[in-house]
C-alpha positions as CSV (number, residue, x, y, z in Angstrom):
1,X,13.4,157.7,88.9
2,X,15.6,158.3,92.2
3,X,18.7,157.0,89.5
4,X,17.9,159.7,87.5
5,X,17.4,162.4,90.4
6,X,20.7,161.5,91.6
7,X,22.7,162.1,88.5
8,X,20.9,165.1,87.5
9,X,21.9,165.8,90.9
10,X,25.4,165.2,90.4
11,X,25.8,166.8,86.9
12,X,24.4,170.4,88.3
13,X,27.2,169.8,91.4
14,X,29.8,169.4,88.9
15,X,28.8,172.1,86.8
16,X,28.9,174.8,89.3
17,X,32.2,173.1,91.1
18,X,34.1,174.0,87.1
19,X,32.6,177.2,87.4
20,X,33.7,177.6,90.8
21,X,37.5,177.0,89.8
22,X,37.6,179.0,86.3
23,X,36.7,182.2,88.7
24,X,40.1,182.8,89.8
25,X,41.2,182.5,85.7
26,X,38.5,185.0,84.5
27,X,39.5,187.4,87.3
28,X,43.4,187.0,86.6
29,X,42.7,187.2,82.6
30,X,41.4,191.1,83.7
31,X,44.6,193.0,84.1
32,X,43.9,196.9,85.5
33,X,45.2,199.1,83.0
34,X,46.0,202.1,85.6
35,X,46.2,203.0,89.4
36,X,44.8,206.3,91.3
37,X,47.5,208.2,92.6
38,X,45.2,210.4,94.2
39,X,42.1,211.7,93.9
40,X,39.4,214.3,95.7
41,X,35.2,214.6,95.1
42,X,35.9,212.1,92.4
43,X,34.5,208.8,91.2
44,X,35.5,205.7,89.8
45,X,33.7,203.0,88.3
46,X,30.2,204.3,90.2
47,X,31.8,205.0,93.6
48,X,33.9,207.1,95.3
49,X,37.3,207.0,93.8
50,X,40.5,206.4,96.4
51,X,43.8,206.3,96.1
52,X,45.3,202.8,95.5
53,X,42.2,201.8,93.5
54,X,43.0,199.6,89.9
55,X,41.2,201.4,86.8
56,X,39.9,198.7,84.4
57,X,38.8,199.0,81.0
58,X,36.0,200.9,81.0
59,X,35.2,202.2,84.1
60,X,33.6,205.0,84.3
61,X,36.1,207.6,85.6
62,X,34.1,211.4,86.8
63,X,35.0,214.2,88.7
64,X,32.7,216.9,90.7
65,X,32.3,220.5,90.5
66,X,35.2,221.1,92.8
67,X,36.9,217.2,92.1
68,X,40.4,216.4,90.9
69,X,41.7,213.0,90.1
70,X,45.0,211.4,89.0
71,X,45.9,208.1,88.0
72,X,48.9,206.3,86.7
73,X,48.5,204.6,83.3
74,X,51.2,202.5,81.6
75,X,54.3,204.7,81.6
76,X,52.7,208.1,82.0
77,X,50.0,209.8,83.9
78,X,46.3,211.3,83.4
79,X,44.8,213.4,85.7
80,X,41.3,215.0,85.1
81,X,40.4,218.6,86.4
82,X,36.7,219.3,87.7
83,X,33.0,218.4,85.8
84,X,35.4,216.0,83.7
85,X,34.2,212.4,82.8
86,X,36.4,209.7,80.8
87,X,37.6,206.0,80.7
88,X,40.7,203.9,79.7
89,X,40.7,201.7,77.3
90,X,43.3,198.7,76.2
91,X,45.8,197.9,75.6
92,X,47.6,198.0,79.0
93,X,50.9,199.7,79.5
94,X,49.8,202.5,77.4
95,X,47.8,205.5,77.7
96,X,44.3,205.0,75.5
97,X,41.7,207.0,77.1
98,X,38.4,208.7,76.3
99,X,37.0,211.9,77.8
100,X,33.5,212.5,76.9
101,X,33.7,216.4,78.8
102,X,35.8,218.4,81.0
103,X,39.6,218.3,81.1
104,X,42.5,215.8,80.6
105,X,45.7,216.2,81.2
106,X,48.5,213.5,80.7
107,X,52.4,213.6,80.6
108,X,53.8,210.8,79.5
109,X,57.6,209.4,78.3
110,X,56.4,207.7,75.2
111,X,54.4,209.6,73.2
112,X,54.0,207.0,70.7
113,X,52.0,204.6,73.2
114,X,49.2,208.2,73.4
115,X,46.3,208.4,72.0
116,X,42.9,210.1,73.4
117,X,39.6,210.3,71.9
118,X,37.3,213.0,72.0
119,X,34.2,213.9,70.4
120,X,36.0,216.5,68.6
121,X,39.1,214.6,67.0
122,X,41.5,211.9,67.8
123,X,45.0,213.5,70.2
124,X,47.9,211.5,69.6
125,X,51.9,212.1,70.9
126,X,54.0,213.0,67.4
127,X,57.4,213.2,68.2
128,X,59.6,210.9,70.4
129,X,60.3,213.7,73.2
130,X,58.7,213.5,76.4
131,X,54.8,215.1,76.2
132,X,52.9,217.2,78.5
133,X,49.7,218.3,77.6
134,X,45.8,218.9,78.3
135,X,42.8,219.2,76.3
136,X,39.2,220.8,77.3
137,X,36.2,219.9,75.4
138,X,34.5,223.6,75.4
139,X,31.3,222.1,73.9
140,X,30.3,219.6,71.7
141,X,32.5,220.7,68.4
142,X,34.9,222.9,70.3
143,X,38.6,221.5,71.6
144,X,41.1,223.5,73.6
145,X,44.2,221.6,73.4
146,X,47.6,223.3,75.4
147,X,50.9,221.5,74.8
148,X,53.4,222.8,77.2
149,X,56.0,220.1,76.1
150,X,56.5,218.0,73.2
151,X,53.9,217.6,70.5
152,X,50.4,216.4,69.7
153,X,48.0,215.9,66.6
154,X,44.9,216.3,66.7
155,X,43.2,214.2,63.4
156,X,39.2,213.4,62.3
157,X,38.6,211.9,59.1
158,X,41.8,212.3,57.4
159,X,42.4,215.6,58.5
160,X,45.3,216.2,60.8
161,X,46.8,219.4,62.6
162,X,50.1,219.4,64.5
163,X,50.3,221.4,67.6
164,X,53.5,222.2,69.0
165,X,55.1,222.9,72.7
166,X,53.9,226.2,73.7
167,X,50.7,226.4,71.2
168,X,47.5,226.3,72.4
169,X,44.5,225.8,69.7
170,X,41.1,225.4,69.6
171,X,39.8,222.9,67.2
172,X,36.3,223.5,66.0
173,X,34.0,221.5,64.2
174,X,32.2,223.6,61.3
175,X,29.2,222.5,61.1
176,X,27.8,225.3,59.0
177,X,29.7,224.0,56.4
178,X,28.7,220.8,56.6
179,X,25.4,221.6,56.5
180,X,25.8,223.9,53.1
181,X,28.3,221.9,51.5
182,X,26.8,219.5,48.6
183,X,26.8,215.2,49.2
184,X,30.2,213.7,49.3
185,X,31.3,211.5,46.7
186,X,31.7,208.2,47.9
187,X,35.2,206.8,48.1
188,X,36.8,204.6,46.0
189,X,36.5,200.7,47.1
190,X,39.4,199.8,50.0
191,X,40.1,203.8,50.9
192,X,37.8,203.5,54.3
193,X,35.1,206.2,55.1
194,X,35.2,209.5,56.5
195,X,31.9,209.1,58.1
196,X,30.6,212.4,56.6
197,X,31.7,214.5,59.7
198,X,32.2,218.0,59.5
199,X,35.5,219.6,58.7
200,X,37.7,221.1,60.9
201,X,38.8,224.5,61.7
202,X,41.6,225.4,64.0
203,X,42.0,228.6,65.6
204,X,45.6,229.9,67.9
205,X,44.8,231.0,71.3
206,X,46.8,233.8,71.7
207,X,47.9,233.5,75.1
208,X,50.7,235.8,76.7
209,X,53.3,233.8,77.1
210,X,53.5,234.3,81.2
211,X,49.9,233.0,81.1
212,X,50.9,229.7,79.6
213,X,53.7,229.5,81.6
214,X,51.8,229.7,84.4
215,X,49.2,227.7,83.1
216,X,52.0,225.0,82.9
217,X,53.5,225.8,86.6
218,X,50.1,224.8,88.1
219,X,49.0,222.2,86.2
220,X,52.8,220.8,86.7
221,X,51.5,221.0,90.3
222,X,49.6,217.9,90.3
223,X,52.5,215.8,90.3
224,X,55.0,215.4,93.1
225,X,58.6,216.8,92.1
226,X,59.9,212.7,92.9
227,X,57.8,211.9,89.6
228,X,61.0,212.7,87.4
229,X,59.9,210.0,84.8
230,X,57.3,213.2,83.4
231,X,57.3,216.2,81.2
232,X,56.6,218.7,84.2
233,X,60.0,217.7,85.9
234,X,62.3,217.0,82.8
């Protein structure tokens, strides 16, 4: 009996002792996929957000009613405006996000590496040009999306519309329609679903052209004039 206490014993030692040592490996394997900058009456990941503070896949990223945050995220930058809540996603080294409400805003030198998800539609960079840009969800099937450089897309099941630099569109989910309209056909085998989600309607926002300008100039203010690398200081 005290034989087999001892290496019962022995095999629960050794057992925590390799669990012990793969710690360091799990932890490493984790890799942050963005960095605060700065950030005021926000949180990250359940707590108070600071500046230095890594951003791993999903953490919970919020602001408050007065908050502001901006992070650093592969070779661009988000920052979210107040009542916002989002996350990253991976891969690292580009920006992936989600914002579930509020505003996002993210400039970025490689529009390809873009894409944000919203409850509305899918925002992805277009064209190789540097991108500045920032969506609002206005409610749960309305979208704002400004582009004051570059361009975006905007695309839910298999429909797509471009939005240029100086546009600023709401994208709205008709869901009148979808209610009246008759039962889809299915699709043919290997052509993927469209889930059944209501079509899309998009609508300009006819802002003066000093507004969006302005709009631009203060959003632009979020980031330092030695962050050269982005769209507001191109």
């Amino acid at each position: 009996m005290r034989a087999n206490s001892l290496a019962l014993r022995f095999l629960v030692v050794a057992f925590l002792a390799v669990g012990l040592i793969n710690l360091p490996a799990m932890a490493a394997a984790e890799k942050p996929l963005g960095v605060v900058v700065s950030a005021d009456h926000a949180n990250l990941a359940n707590a108070k957000a600071t500046a230095g503070a890594d951003v791993y896949s999903g953490d919970p990223i919020s602001t408050d009613e007065s908050g502001i945050l901006r992070m650093k995220v592969g070779p661009g930058q988000i920052y979210l405006l107040a009542l916002s809540a989002a996350m990253l996603e991976p891969p690292e080294d580009q920006i992936h996000a989600r914002l579930d409400k509020g505003t996002m805003g993210f400039s970025t030198p490689a529009p390809s590496a873009l894409q944000i998800e919203t409850p509305i539609g899918l925002v992805r960079g277009v064209d190789p040009k540097p991108l500045f840009a920032q969506i609002t969800i206005i409610n749960p099937t309305r979208l704002r999306v400004s582009v004051y450089q570059g361009t975006v897309s905007v695309s839910r099941h298999g429909e797509t519309k471009t939005i240029s630099e100086g546009e600023t569109y709401d994208v709205v989910l008709n869901t009148d329609l979808q209610q009246n309209a008759p039962s889809p056909t299915p699709p043919p085998s290997g052509a993927g679903t469209s889930g059944g989600g209501p079509p899309f309607s998009f609508s300009s926002v006819a802002w003066p052209a000093a507004a969006i300008g302005a709009a631009g100039l203060a959003v632009c203010a979020l980031w330092p004039e030695s962050d050269s690398n982005f769209g507001c200081w191109n």
